[in-house]
C-alpha positions as CSV (number, residue, x, y, z in Angstrom):
1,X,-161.2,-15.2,69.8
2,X,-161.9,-18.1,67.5
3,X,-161.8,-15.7,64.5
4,X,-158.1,-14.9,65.2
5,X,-157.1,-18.5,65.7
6,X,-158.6,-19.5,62.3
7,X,-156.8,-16.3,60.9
8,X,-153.6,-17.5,62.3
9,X,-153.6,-20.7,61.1
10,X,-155.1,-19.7,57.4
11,X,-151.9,-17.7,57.4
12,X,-149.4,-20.7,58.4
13,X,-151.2,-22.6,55.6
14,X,-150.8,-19.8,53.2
15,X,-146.6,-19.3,53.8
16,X,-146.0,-23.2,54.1
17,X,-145.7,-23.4,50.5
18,X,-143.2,-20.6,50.2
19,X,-141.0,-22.1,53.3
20,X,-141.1,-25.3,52.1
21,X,-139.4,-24.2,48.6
22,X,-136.5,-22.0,50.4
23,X,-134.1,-24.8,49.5
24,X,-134.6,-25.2,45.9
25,X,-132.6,-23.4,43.5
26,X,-133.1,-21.3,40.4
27,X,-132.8,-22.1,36.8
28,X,-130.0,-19.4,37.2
29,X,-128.2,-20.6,40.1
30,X,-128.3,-24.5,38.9
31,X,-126.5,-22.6,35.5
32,X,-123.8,-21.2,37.8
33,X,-123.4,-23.9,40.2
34,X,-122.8,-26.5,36.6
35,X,-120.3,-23.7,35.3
36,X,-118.6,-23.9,38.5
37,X,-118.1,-27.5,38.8
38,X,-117.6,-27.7,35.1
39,X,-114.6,-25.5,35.7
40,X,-113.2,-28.1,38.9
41,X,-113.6,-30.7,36.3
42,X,-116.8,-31.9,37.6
43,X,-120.2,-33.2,36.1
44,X,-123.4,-34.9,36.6
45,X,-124.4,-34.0,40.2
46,X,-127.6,-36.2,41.4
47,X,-128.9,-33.1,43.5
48,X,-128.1,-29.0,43.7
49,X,-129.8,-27.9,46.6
50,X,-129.4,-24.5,48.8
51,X,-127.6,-24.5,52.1
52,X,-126.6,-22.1,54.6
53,X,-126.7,-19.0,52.2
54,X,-124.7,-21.1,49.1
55,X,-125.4,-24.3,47.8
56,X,-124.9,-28.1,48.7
57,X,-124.2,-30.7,45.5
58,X,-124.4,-33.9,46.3
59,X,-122.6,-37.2,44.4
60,X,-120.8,-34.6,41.4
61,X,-118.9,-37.5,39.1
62,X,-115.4,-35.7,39.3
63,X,-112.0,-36.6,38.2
64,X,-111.3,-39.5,41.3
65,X,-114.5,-40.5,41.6
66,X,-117.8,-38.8,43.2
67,X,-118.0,-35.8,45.1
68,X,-120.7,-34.0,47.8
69,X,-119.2,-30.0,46.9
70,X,-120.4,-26.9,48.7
71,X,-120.0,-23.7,47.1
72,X,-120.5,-20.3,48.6
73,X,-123.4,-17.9,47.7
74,X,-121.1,-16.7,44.9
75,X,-120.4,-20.5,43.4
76,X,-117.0,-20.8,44.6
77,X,-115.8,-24.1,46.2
78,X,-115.2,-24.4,50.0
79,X,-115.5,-28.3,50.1
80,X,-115.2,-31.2,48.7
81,X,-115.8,-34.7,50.1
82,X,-115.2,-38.3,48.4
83,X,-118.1,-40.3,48.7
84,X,-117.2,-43.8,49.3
85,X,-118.4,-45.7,46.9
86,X,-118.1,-44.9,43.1
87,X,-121.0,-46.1,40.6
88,X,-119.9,-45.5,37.1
């Protein structure tokens, strides 16, 4: 019995790592998620994260001020939300 609860729990340890990393994004994707808020007129985003099958930015410095975006898994827009406070 003991054997399969060490088993077990070597195998949570072993996949942690791999869950843990689900919501970074790829070299790739970070290129198509700048393209995409390049084209909205957007730049310099503190974070690019995944989320809910697309992909979360957070504080974009956009025309107006900064922006949290979300894009879809295929980098199109499907909000955009003003962050309070602007520092330029």
């Amino acid at each position: 019995m003991l054997k399969y609860l060490a088993a077990g729990a070597l195998a949570l340890v072993i996949a942690s790592p791999a869950l843990a990393d689900d919501d970074r994004v790829t070299p790739r994707q970070r290129a198509s998620t700048l393209t995409a808020l390049k084209r909205i007129g957007c730049t310099a985003p503190r974070s690019i994260e995944r989320d809910d099958g697309g992909f979360e930015v957070d504080d974009a410095r956009c025309r107006g001020g900064r922006y949290d975006i979300k894009l879809n898994r295929n980098f199109k827009v499907v909000s955009r939300e003003k962050q309070d406070r602007d520092d330029d």
